[in-house]
C-alpha positions in Angstrom: 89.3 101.6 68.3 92.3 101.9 65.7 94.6 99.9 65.4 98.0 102.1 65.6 100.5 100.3 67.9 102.4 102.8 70.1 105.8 101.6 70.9 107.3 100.9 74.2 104.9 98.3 75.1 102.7 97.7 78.0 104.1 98.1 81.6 101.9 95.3 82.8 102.4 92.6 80.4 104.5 93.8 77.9 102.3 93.5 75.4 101.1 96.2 72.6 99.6 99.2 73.1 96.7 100.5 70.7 95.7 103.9 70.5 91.8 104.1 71.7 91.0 107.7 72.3 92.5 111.6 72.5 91.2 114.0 75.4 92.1 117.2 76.7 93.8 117.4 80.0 94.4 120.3 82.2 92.2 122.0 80.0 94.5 122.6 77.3 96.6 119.5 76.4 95.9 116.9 74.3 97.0 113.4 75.2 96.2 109.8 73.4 95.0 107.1 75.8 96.2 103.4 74.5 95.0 100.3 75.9 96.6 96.1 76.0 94.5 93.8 74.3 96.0 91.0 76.3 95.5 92.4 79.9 93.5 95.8 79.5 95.8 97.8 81.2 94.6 101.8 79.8 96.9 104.0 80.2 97.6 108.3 79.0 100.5 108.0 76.3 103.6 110.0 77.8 101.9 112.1 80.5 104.4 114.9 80.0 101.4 117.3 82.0 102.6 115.4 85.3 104.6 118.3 86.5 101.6 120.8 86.4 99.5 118.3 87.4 101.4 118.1 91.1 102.2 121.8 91.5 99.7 120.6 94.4 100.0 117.1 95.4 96.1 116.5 95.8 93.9 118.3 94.1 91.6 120.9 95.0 88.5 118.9 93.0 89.2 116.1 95.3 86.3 116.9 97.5 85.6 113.5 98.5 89.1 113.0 100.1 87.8 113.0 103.6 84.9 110.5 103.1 86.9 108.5 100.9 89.6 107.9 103.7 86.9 106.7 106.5 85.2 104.0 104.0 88.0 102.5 103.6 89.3 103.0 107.2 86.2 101.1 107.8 86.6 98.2 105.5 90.5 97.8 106.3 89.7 97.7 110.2 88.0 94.1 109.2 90.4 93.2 106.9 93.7 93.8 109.1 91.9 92.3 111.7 89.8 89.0 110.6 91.5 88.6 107.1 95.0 89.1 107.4 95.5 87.3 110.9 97.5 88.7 113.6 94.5 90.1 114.6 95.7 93.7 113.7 98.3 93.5 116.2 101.6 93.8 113.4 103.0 97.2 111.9 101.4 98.6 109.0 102.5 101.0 106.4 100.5 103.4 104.6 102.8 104.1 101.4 101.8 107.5 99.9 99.8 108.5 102.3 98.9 112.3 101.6 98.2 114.3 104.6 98.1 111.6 106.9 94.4 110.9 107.8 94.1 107.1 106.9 97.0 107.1 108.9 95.6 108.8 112.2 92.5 107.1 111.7 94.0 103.7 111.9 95.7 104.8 115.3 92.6 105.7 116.1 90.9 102.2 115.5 94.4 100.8 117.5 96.5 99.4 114.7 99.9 100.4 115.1 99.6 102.2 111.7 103.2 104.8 110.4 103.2 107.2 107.1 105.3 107.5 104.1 104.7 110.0 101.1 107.6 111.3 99.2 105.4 114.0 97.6 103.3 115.4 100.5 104.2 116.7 103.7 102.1 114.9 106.9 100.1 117.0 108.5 98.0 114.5 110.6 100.6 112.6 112.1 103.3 113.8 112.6 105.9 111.8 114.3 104.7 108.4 113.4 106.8 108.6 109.8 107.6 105.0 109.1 111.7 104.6 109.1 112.5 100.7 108.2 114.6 100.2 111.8 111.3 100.7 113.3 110.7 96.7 111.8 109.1 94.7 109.2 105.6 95.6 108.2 102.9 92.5 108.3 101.0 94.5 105.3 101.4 98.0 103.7 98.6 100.4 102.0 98.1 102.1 99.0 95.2 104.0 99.0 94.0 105.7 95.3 97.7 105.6 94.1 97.7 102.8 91.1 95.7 105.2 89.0 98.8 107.8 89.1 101.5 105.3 88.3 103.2 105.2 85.2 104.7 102.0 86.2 102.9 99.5 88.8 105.3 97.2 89.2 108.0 99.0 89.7 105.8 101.0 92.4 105.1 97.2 93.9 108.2 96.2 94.2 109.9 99.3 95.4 107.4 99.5 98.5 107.4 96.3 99.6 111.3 96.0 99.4 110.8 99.2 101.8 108.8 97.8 104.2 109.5 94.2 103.9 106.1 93.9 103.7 104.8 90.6 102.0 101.2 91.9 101.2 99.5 95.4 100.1 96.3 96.5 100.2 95.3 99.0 98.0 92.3 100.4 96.2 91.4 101.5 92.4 88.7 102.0 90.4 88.3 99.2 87.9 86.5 98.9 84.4 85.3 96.2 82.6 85.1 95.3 78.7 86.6 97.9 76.4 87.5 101.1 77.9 84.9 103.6 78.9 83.7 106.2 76.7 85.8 109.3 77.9 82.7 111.4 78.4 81.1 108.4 80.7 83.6 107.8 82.7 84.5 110.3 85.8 87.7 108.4 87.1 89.4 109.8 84.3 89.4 113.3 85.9 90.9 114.4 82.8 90.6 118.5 84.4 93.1 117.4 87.2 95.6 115.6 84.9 96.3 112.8 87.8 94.9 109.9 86.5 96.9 108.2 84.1 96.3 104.3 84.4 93.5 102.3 84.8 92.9 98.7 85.5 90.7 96.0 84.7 91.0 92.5 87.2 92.5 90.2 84.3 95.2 93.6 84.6 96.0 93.0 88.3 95.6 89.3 88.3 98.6 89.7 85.2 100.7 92.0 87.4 100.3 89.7 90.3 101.4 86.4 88.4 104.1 88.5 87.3 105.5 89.5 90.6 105.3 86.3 92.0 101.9 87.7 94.2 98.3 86.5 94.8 95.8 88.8 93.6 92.2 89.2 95.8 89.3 91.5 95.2 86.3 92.3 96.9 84.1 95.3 97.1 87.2 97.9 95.8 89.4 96.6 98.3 92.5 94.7 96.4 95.2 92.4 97.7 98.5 91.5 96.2 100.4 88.8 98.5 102.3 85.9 99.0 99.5 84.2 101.0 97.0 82.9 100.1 93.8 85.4 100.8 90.6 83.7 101.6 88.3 86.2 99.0 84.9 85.0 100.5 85.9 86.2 103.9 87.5 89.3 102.4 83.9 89.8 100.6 82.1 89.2 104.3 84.7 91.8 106.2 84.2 94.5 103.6 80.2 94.4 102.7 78.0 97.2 104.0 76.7 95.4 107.1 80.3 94.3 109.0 82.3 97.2 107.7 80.0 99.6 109.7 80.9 98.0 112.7 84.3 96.4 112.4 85.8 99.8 113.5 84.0 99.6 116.8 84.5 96.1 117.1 88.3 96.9 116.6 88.7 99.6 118.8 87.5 97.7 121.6 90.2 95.0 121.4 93.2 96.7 120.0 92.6 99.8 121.9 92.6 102.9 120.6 95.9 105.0 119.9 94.5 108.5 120.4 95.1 109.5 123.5 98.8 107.3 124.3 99.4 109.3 120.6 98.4 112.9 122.5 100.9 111.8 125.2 103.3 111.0 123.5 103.2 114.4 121.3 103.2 116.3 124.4 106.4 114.7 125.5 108.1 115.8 122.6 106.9 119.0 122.8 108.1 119.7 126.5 
């Protein structure tokens, strides 16, 4: 790693940014990645591709969108449920929420779940776009969003203002120690151009204390709130064993949304 400070500072902590290695994205630019000694936040240098990079907001290599959304339906059935209290019975948020799957698949556990993207159009649920008359949200998602920021906080603070939500949820890949080797790494997705920051757990835990939030991890599903978040529970809810059957579990008690959701559709329709 050199040491050639880049200026601006980083977004997390303020601290300063060293140059750590160059990689070509899109397949034809060449952008400088720079990480913060003092929380190792990684970030691209001015991601001036980002433009090109959205032409389409997700991208066609994403091939494990679908899969992706029902893990962590399945975790955040347990965690909205046991963890969060209310017993999933609030109004959730999921903030840049892409074509809308988590979305109908929360409805479809019974949580009384509403979209929001500014960059993609909802295909999945349509008429259940959250508006902020429609009330305060007990907790808002984020689902595989940190890694496109180029500035968290700002991202954290403008979401829950929006939902006056006082906890998110949201998932990211982390690393640990010095930054991966960019030919080791496949987060990166250097091809798509998307991923621009990446985030260690001294980097949340940083952005946390700086907001004024608690930060919780536990088996990639992350927590910034006011409240205090019991972590060993949030550990239990999202293992292997109780996230297979949380969503059952849920459905059963909440009741599912599906069909008053078909209903309701068909009403508007007529």
């Amino acid at each position: 790693m050199t040491a050639d400070i880049h200026s601006g500072g980083c977004p997390v902590c303020a601290g300063p940014m060293k140059h750590c290695f160059s990689a070509q994205v899109l397949g034809k630019y060449q952008a400088d990645y720079e990480v913060c000694d003092q929380c190792g936040y990684l970030r691209a240098h001015d991601p001036h591709w980002m433009n090109e990079a959205y032409s389409s907001a997700i991208a066609d290599a994403d091939t494990g969108l679908v899969m992706r959304n029902f893990a962590v339906a399945s975790k955040l059935a347990g965690v909205l449920y046991w963890v969060l209290g209310e017993r999933g019975r609030g109004l959730y948020l999921d903030a840049a929420g892409g074509y809308g799957m988590l979305t109908r698949l929360m409805r479809d556990f019974g949580f009384d779940f509403y979209w929001a993207d500014k960059y993609c159009s909802n295909q999945l649920v349509p008429g259940f776009e959250y508006k902020p008359e429609l009330g305060s949200c007990s907790a808002v998602t984020a689902i595989e969003v940190f890694e496109h920021l180029t500035d968290p906080a700002a991202f954290i603070k403008e979401t829950l203002a929006f939902s006056s939500a006082r906890t998110l949820v949201f998932t990211t890949e982390l690393y640990a120690g010095d930054p991966p080797a960019r030919e080791s790494w496949w987060y990166y997705t250097f091809a798509t151009g998307q991923h621009i920051g990446f985030f260690q757990r001294r980097t949340l835990e940083t952005l946390g204390e700086r907001l004024g939030l608690r930060f919780s991890s536990a088996n990639g599903i992350h927590i910034f709130s006011e409240h205090r978040i019991n972590e060993s529970l949030l550990s239990l809810v999202t293992g292997r064993w109780i996230s297979r059957v949380a969503p059952w579990w849920v459905r059963r008690r909440l009741g599912s949304k599906t069909f008053s959701d078909h209903q309701l559709m068909l009403q508007k329709i007529s």
